[in-house]
Structure formats: C-alpha cells, structure tokens
C-alpha positions in Angstrom: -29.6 36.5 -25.4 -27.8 35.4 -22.3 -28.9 32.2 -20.9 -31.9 32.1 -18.2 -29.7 29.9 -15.3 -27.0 32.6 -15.9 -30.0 35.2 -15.1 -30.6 33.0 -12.1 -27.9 32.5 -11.0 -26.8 36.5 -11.0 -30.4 37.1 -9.2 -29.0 34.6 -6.4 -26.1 35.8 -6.2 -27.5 39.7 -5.5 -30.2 38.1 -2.8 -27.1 36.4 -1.2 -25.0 39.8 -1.5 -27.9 42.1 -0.1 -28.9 39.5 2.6 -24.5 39.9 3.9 -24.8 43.2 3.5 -27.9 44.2 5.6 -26.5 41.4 8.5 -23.4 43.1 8.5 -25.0 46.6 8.5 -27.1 45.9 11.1 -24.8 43.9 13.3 -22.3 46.9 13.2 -24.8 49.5 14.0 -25.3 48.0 17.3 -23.4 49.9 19.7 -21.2 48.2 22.2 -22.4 49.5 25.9 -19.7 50.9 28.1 -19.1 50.0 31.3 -20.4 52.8 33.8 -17.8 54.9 35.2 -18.2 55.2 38.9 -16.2 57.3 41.6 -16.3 57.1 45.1 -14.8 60.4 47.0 -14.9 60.7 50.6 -14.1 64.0 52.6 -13.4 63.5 56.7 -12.3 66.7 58.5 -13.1 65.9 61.7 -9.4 64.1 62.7 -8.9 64.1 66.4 -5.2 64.2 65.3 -4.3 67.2 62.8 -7.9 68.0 61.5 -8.4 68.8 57.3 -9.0 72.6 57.0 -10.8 72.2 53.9 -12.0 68.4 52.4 -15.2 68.8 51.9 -15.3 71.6 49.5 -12.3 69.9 47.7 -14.5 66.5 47.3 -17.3 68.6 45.9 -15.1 70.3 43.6 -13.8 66.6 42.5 -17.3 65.9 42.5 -18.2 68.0 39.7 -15.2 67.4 37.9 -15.6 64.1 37.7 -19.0 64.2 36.2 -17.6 66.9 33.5 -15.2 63.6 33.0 -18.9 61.5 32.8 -18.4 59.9 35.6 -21.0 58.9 38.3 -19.3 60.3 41.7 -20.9 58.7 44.8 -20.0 61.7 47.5 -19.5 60.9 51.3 -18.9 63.6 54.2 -18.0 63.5 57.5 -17.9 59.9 58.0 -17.7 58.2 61.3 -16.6 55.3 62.5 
C-alpha cells in the first residue's frame, strides 16, 4: 500500500493543477473588446463652383455599406459654412 504523504502529495498536486487550469480557462474566455469602428461621410452638392450632381445618394449608399462592413457611419448633408 502506497504511502499516505505520496497520497498527499498527488491530492496537492491535482488541487494545484485544477486551480491553473480553471484560472487559465477563465482568463481566456474573456473576450478582448474591439475598438468601435467609426466613419464619418459628408456629402456637399451645393458648390458655387462646379456643383456635385449626385453626393448625397452616394454617401447614403456608403452609408449602408459601411454598416454591412460593422461600422458606425456618422452621415452629414449639405453642410455650410
């Protein structure tokens, strides 16, 4: 019959190996967050000099593109000075 400090020692050791593997378990289930992806898309037609035909439905077409992409567009129109 094997001796009772090897016993101990074995039942140690397991605690010791369970207690690494639940830290290490747990520490990698955590997921890292990502950074939010952000756009910003402007569309001005309104030139005094050689006016856009068409910006604002291309920025609203980026627009949805880019949150297919899983972004976070921020859309402006028409700005003014």
């Amino acid at each position: 019959m094997p001796n009772v400090s090897v016993w101990r020692r074995l039942g140690i050791a397991s605690a010791v190996g369970l207690w690494t593997l639940a830290l290490v378990s747990s520490v990698g289930a955590q997921v890292p967050r990502e950074e939010p992806r952000l756009a910003l898309l402007i569309g001005n037609s309104a030139y005094r000099e050689s006016p856009l035909r068409n910006p604002v439905n291309d920025v609203r077409a980026m627009a949805q593109r880019f949150k297919e992409l899983g972004f976070a567009p921020s859309v402006t129109l028409g700005l003014q000075k």
